[in-house]
C-alpha positions as CSV (number, residue, x, y, z in Angstrom):
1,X,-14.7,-8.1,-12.4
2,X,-14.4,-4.8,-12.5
3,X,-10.5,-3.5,-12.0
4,X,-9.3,-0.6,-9.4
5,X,-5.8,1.2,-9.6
6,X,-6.6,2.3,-5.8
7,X,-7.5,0.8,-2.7
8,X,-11.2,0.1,-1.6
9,X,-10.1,1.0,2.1
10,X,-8.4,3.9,0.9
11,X,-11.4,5.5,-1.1
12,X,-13.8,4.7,1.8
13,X,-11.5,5.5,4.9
14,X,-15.4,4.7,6.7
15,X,-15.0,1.1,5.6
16,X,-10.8,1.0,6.6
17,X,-11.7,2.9,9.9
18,X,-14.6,-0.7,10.2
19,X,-12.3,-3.0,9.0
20,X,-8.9,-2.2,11.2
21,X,-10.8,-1.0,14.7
22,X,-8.3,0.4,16.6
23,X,-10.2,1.7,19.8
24,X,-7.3,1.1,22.1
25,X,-5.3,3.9,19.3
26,X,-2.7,1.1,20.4
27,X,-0.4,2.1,17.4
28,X,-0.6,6.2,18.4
29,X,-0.1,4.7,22.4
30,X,2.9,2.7,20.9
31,X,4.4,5.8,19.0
32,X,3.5,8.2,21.6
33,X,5.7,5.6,24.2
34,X,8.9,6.1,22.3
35,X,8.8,9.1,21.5
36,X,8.9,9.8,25.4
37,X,11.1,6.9,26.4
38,X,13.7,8.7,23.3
39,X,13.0,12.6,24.6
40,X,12.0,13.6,21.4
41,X,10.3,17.1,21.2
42,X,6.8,18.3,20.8
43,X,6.9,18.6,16.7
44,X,5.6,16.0,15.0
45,X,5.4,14.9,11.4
46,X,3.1,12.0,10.9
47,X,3.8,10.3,7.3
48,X,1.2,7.9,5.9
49,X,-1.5,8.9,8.3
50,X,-4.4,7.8,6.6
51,X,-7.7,8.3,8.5
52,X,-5.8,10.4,11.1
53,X,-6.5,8.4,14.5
54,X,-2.9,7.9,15.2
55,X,-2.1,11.6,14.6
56,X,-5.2,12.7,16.5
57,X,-3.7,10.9,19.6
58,X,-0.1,11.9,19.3
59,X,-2.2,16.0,19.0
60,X,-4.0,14.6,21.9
61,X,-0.6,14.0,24.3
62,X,0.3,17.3,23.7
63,X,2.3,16.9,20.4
64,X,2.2,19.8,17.5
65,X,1.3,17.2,15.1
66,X,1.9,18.1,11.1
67,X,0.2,15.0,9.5
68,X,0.5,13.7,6.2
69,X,-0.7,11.3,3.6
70,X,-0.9,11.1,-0.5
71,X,-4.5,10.6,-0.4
72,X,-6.8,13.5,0.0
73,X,-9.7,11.3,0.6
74,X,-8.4,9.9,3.5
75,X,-7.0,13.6,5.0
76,X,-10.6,14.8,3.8
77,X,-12.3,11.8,6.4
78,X,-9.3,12.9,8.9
79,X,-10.1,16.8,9.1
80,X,-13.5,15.7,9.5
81,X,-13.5,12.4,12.1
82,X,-10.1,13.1,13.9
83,X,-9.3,17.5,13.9
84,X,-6.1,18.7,15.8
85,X,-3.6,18.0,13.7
86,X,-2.6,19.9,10.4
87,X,-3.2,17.5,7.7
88,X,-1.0,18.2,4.5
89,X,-1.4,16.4,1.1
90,X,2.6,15.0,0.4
91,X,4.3,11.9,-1.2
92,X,6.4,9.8,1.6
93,X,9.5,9.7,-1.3
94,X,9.7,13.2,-2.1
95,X,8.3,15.9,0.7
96,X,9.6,19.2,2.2
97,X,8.2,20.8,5.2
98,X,11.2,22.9,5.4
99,X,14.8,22.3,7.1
100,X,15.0,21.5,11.0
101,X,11.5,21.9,11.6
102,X,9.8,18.7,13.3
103,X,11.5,16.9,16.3
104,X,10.3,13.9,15.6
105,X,9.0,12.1,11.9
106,X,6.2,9.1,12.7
107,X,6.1,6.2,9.8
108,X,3.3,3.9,11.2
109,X,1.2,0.7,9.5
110,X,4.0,0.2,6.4
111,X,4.3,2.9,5.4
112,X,7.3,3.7,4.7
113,X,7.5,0.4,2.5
114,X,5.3,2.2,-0.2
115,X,8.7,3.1,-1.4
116,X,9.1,0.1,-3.7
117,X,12.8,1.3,-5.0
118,X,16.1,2.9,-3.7
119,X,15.4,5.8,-5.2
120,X,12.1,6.1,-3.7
121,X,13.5,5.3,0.1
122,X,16.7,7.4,-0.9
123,X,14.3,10.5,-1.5
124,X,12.2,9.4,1.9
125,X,15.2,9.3,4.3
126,X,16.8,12.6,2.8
127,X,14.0,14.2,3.1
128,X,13.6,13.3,6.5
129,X,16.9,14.2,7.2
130,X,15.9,17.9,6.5
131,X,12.9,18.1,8.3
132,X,14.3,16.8,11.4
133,X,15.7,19.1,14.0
134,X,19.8,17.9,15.1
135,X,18.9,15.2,17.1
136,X,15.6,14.8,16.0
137,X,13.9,11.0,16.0
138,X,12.6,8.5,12.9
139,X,10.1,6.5,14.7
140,X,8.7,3.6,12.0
141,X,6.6,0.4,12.5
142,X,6.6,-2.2,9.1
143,X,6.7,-5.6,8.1
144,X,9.9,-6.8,8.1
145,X,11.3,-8.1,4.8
146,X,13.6,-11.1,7.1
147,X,10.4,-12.8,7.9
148,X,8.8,-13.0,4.4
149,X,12.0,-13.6,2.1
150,X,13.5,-15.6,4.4
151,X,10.4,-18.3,4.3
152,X,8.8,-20.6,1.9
153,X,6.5,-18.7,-0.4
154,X,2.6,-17.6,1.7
155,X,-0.1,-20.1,1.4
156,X,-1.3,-20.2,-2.4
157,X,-4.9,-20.8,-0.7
158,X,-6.3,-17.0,-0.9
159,X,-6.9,-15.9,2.3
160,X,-10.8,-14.9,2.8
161,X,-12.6,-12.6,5.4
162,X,-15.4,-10.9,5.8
163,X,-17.0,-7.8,7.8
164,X,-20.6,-6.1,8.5
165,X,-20.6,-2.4,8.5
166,X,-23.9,-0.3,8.5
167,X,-25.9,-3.9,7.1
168,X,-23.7,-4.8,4.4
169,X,-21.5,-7.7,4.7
170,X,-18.0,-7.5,2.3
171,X,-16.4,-10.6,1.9
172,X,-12.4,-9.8,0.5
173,X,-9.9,-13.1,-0.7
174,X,-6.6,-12.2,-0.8
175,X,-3.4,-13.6,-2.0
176,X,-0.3,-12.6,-1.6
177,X,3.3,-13.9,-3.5
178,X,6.7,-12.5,-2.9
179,X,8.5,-11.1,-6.1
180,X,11.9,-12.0,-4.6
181,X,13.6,-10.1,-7.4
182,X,12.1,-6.6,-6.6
183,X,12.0,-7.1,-3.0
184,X,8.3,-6.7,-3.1
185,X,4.9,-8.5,-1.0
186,X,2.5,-8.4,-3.7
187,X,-1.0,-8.5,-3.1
188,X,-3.9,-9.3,-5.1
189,X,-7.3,-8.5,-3.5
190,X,-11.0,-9.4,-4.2
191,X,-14.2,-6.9,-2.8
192,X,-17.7,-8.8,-2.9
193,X,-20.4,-6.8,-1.0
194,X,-23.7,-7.9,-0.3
195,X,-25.7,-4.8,-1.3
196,X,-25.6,-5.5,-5.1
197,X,-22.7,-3.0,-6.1
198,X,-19.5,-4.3,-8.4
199,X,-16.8,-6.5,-7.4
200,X,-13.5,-4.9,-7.4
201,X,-10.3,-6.3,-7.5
202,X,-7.0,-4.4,-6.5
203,X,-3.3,-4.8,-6.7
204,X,-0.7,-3.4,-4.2
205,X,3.0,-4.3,-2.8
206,X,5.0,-3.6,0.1
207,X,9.1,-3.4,0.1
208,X,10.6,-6.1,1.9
209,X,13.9,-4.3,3.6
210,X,16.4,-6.6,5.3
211,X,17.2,-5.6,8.8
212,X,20.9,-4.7,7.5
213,X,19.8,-3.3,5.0
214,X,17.8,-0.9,6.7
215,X,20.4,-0.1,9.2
216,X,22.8,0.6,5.6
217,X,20.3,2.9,4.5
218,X,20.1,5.0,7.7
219,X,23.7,5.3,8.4
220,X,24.3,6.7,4.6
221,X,21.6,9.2,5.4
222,X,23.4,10.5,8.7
223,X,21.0,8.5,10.9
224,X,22.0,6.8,14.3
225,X,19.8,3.4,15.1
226,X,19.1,3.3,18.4
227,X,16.4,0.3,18.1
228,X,15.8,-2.2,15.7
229,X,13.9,-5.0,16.7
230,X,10.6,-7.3,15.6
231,X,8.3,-6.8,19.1
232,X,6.3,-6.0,20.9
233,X,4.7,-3.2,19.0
234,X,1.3,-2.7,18.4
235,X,1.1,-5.3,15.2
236,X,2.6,-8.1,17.2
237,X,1.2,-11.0,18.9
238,X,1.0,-10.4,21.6
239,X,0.6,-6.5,21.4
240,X,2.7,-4.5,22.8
241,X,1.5,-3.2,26.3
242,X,2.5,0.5,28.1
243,X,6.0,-0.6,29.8
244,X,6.8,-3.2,27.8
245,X,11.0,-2.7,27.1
246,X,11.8,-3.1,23.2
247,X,13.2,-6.3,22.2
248,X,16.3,-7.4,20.6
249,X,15.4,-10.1,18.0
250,X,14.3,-9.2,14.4
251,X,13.1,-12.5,13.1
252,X,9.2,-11.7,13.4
253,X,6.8,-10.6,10.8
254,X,6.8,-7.4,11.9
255,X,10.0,-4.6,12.2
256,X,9.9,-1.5,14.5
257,X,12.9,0.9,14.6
258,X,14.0,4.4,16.1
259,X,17.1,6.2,14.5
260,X,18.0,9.5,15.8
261,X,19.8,12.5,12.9
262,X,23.4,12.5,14.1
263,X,25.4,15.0,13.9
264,X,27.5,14.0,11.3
265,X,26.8,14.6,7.2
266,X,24.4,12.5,5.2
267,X,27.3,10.2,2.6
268,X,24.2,10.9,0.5
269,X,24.3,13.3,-2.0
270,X,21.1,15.6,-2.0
271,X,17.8,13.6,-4.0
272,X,16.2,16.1,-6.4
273,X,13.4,15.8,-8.5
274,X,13.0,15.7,-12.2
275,X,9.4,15.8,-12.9
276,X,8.6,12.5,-10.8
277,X,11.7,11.0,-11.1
278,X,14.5,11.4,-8.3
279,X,17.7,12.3,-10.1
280,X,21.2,13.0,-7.9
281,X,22.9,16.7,-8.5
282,X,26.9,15.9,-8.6
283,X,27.1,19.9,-8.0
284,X,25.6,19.9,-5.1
285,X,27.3,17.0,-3.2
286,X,28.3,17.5,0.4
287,X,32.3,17.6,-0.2
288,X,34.9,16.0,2.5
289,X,32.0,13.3,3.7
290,X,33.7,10.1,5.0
291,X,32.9,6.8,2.9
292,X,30.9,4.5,5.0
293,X,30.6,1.2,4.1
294,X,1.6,-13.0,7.8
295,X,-1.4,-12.1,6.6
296,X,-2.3,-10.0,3.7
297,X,-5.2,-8.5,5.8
298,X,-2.9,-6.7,7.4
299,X,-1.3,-2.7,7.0
């Protein structure tokens, strides 16, 4: 079988767009909701926007959407399928639009769990922090790590589906294992297609971030959470709907959260970049800061 470092979705954002319909643009309707029901502004910075439908939507309210991914295949297929928005090539764990810029940063589909290591979600939530306007809103939809580490081990069975796009039928197994010791969902997928081109088989992994420990993380970066709960949202079952209220429990497979930038000093110091490594500048540390303490088929 022939082995991938990327993403079959990714390089054909045709076949993701076939595979994940999303003609309801429930997950831009569910973004687009709280960024009202919070009063955020009209700038928006969507990170991980793959194919661009989300961001086309929020552009489509009336948002001044900035929208960005690491892959320039799926931006390419976004500019193309879904204008309005500016689409930027940037890496979640290490970006800089400039300071006080956006009102409001979008982190849809898991995102922001691409950041496999502190460091990584360190760099994402600082540099968040100086995009943001005062007061400006984190608005993020994951998996939630409570659900997965906090259960036996997913099925060993690989998980198989299969899809028809343009007469060719792809059959993917996947199976997924949690490497409790790195936090990480890892999955192992298989591609078959029907018109005679090469398996493929691809690896990938999510973070798996306690509740807690997400809240930890926010507060150290000067962020107030204002919502942190597993549903509805536009993962869930059942979806969430226009006026549904956010809940209070954060037990399901899936987490949803809004944090506003507080007034108050990141406890952080500053993340800067050696090559593509995040190192920590002691000269450069904010003095006088107060010490404060499912299925695999899915984004």
């Amino acid at each position: 079988m022939k082995r991938r470092t990327g993403n079959l979705l990714t390089d054909r954002p045709d076949l993701y767009e076939a595979r994940f319909p999303d003609p309801e643009r429930l997950a831009g309707r569910w973004a687009e909701n709280l960024l009202g029901r919070y009063g955020a502004g009209p700038a928006v910075l969507d990170l991980g926007c793959g194919t661009g439908r989300d961001a086309a939507f929020l552009h489509g309210a009336g948002r001044r959407v900035t929208a960005a991914d690491l892959s320039g295949t799926m931006l390419a297929h976004a500019r193309t399928h879904h204008p309005g928005p500016v689409y930027v090539q940037a890496d979640l764990s290490r970006f800089d639009f400039g300071q006080d810029v956006h009102d409001a940063v979008v982190c849809l589909d898991s995102s922001l769990l691409y950041c496999h290591t502190n460091e990584q979600l360190d760099g994402f939530l600082t540099s968040c922090r100086r995009t943001l306007v005062p007061g400006g809103l984190l608005v993020a939809e994951m998996r939630n790590g409570a659900y997965f580490l906090g259960r036996d081990e997913p099925p060993t069975a690989p998980a198989v589906t299969r899809f028809t796009w343009q007469g060719t039928t792809y059959r993917s197994t996947t199976a997924l294992h949690v490497d409790r010791a790195a936090q990480l969902l890892r999955r192992t997928r298989g591609w078959t297609a029907d018109d005679g081109s090469p398996p493929v088989e691809e690896h990938s992994a999510w973070r798996l971030l306690m509740p807690q420990e997400l809240r930890h993380f926010l507060t150290v970066h000067g962020f107030d959470v204002l919502a942190l709960y597993d549903g509805p949202g536009p993962r869930t079952e059942p979806v969430w709907q226009p006026g549904a209220e956010p809940g209070t429990a954060a037990d399901g497979d899936r987490l949803h959260l809004v944090a506003r930038k507080s007034a108050r000093r990141s406890v952080t110091q500053p993340v800067e970049w050696s090559g593509d490594r995040p190192v920590t500048n002691p000269a450069v540390a904010s003095a006088g800061d107060p010490a404060h303490p499912a299925t695999g088929d899915q984004p």
